[in-house]
TILOLO-56667 format. One line per field, with one value per residue (C-alpha): residue in three letters; x, y, z. Coordinates in nm, 2 decimals, padded with zeros to 4 digits. Layout:
N
lovo [ALA/...] .
c1 [X/...] .
c2 [Y/...] .
c3 [Z/...] .
//
This chain:
251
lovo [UNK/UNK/UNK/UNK/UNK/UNK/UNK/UNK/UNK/UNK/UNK/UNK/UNK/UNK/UNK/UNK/UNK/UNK/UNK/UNK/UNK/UNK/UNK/UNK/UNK/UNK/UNK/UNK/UNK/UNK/UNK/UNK/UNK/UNK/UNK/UNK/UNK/UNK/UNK/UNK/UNK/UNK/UNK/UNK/UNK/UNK/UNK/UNK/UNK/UNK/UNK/UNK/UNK/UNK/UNK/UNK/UNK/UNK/UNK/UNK/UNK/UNK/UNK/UNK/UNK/UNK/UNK/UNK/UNK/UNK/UNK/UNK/UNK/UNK/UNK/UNK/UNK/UNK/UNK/UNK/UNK/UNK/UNK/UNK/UNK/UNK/UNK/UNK/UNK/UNK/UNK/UNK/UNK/UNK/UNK/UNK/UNK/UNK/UNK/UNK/UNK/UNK/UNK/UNK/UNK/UNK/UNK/UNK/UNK/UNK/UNK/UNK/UNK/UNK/UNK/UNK/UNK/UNK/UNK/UNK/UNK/UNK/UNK/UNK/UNK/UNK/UNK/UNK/UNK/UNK/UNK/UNK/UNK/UNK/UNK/UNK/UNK/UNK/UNK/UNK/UNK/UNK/UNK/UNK/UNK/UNK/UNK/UNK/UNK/UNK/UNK/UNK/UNK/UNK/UNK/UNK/UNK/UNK/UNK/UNK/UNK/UNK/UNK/UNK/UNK/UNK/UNK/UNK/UNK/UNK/UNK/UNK/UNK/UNK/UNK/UNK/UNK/UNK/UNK/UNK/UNK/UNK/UNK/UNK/UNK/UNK/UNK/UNK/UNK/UNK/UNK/UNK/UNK/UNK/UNK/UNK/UNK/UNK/UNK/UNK/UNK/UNK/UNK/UNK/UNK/UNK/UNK/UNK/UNK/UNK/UNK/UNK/UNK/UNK/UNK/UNK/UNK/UNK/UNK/UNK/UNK/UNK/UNK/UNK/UNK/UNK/UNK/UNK/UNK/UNK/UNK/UNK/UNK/UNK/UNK/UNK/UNK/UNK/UNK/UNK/UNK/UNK/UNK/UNK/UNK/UNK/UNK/UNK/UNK/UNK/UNK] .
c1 [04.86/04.56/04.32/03.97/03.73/03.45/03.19/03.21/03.01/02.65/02.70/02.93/02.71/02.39/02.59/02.64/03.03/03.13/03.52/03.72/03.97/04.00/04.30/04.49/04.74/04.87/05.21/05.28/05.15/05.09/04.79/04.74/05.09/05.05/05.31/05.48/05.39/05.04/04.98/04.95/04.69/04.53/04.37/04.38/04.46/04.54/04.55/04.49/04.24/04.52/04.50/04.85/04.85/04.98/04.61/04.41/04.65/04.49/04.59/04.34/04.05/03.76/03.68/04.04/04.08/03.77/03.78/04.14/04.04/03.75/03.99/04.26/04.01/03.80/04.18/04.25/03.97/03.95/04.32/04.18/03.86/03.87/03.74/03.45/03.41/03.25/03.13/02.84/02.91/02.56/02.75/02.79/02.97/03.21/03.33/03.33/03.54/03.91/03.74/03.71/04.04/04.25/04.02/04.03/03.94/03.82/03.68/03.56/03.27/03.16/02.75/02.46/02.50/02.87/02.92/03.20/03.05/03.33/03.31/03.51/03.60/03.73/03.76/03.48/03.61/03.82/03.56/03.59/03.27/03.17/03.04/02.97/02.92/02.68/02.70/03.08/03.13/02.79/02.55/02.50/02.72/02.64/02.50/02.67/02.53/02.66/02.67/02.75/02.42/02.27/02.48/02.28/02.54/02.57/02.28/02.07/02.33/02.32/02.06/02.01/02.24/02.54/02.48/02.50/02.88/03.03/02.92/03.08/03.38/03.42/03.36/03.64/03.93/03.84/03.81/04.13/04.30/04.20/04.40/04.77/05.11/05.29/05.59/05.67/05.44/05.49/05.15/05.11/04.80/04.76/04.58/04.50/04.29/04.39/04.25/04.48/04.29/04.08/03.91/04.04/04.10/04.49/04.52/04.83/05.14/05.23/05.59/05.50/05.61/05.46/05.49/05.15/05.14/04.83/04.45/04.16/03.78/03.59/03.25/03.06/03.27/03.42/03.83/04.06/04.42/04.70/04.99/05.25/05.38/05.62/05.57/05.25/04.94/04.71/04.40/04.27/03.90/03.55/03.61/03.93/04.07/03.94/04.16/04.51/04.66/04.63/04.66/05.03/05.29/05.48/05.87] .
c2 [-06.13/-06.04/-05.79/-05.88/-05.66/-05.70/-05.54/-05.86/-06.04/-05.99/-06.14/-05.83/-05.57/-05.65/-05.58/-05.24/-05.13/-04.81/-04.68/-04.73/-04.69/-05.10/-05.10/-04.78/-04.96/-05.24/-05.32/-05.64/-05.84/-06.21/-06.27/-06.63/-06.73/-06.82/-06.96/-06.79/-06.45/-06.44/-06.14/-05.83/-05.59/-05.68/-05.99/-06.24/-06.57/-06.88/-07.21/-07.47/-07.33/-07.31/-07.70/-07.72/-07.36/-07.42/-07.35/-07.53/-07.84/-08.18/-08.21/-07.97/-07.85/-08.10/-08.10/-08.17/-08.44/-08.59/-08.65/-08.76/-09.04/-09.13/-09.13/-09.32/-09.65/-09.68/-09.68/-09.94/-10.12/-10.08/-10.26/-10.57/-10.61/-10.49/-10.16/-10.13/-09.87/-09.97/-09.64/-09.45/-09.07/-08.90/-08.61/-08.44/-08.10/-08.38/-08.49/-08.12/-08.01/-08.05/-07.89/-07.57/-07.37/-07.03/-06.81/-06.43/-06.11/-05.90/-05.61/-05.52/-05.27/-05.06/-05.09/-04.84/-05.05/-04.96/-05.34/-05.49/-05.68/-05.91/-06.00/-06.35/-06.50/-06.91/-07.18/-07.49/-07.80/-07.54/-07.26/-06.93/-06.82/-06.48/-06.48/-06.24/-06.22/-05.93/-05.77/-06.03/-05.88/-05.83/-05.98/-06.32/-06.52/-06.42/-06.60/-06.68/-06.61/-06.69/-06.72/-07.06/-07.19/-07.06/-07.22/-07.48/-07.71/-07.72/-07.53/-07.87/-08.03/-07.76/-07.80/-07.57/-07.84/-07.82/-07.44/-07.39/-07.60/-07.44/-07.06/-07.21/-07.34/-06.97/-06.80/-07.01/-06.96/-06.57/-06.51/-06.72/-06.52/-06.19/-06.26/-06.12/-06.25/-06.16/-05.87/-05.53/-05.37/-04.99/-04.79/-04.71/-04.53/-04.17/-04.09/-04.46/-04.54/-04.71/-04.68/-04.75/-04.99/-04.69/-04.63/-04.32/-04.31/-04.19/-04.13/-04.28/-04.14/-04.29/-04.50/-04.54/-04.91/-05.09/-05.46/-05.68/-05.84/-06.07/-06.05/-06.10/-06.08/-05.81/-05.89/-05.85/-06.18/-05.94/-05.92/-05.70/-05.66/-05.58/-05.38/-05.18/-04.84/-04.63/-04.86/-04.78/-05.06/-05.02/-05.18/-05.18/-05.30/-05.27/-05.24/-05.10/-05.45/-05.63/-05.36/-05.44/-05.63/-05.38/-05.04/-05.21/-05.37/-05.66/-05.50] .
c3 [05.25/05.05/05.15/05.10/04.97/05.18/04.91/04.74/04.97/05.08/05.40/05.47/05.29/05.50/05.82/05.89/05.88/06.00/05.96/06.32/06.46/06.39/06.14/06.29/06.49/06.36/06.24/06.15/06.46/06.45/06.66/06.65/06.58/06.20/06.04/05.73/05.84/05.78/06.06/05.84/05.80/06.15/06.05/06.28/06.15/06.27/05.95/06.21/06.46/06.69/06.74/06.91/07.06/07.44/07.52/07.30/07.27/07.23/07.58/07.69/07.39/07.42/07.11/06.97/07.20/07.14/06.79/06.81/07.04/06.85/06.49/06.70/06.84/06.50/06.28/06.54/06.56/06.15/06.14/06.33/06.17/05.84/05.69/05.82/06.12/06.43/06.51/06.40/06.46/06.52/06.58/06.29/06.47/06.58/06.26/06.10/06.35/06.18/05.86/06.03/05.97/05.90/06.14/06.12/06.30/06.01/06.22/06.52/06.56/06.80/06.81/06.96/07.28/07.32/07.29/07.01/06.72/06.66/06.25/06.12/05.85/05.83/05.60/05.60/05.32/05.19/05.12/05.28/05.47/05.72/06.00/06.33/06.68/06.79/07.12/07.18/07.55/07.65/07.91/07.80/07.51/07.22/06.91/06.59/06.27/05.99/05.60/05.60/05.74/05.45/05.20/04.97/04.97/05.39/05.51/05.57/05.78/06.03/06.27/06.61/06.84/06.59/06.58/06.94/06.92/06.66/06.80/07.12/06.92/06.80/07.11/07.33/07.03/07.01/07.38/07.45/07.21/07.36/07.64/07.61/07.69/08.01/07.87/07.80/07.53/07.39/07.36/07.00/07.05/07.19/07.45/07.50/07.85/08.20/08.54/08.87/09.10/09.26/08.88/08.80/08.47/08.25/07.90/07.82/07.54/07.23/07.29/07.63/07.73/08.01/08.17/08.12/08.46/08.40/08.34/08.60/08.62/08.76/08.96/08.67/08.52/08.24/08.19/08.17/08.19/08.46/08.38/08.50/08.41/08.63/08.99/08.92/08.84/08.59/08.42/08.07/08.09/07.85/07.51/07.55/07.64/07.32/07.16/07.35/07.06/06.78/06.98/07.20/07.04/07.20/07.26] .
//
């Protein structure tokens, strides 16, 4: 896996990137279940979008489904009446879609809201672009901004409508992918954070393993995660939760 070398790119250099504790506790994981090992160095990466992960299979992703019904009748209907499609596809989000591949995590920030800014990186016709989501958890969804609508060669094909669906497109992979497997995990981080289910809150010891029970919302509609240590239940909530996959390892 290459690393990229984020001075390269202005996108990246105009954002303001602080050393974390981001890349300190990875080893080896496979976020997005990438085939041919492509899980190193904490990036999260996935070549297909996850199209046939068990929760964004065609059965169930809208957008997945969608176009493959669309392809499916105007290949039919192209086989008994010629070449010539009897569909005209205003939208243009809609045909992208299957372009949009190999999504990363590159990074994510801590801002001066104590909200995550959640910075990605994905492939459009086979050109790799950045993007970010500001203040990820926070009140309301956030917007995506990105390099790519700024791109001469794309940039006039992306209006505010086909912004709006791909920074949704985005926001459903990363937040579904936030969300951890049932299992045993060991703590790889020191002095990591949990509260029992009165809020008091336990720093946690390095090697300590626990059983991931589930994940729930709170009343303010934000996750966070149930686990087990010792007979004991636990959550991880806040930011700490959009951390689970790089500070436990799956055992």
């Amino acid at each position: 896996m290459k690393i990229l070398k984020f001075n390269r790119y202005s996108f990246l250099n105009d954002c303001r990137l602080l050393e974390s504790e981001f890349l300190q506790y990875q080893f080896g994981l496979e976020p997005m279940g990438t085939m041919g090992g492509g899980g190193n160095y904490a990036f999260s990466q996935d070549p297909s979008l996850s199209y046939s992960n068990y929760q964004d299979s065609p059965f169930t992703d809208f957008y997945a489904r969608q176009s493959g019904l669309v392809a499916n009748l105007d290949q039919a209907a192209k086989s008994a009446h010629g070449q010539m499609s009897i569909f005209k596809n205003d939208n243009s989000f809609l045909e992208d879609v299957g372009e949009y591949k190999k999504l990363k995590i590159l990074r994510i920030f801590e801002n001066n809201n104590l909200k995550l800014d959640v910075y990605i990186s994905f492939e459009y016709y086979d050109n790799e672009f950045f993007g970010v989501f500001k203040n990820f958890n926070g009140v309301s969804k956030p917007k995506f901004v990105s390099e790519l609508y700024h791109d001469p060669n794309y940039k006039f094909r992306f209006d505010s409508e086909y912004k709006l669906r791909l920074g949704n497109f985005f926001y459903k992979k990363l937040e579904k992918w936030f969300i951890p497997n049932k299992g045993l995990y060991k703590n790889m981080k020191n002095e990591n954070r949990v509260k029992d289910t009165m809020g008091k809150l336990y720093e946690m010891q390095s090697n300590q393993v626990v059983e991931v029970l589930g994940y729930n919302m709170n009343s303010d509609n934000k996750p966070y995660i149930i686990l087990k240590c010792k007979d004991k239940t636990y959550h991880i909530e806040g930011n700490d939760y959009y951390y689970f996959k790089w500070r436990f390892e799956k055992v």
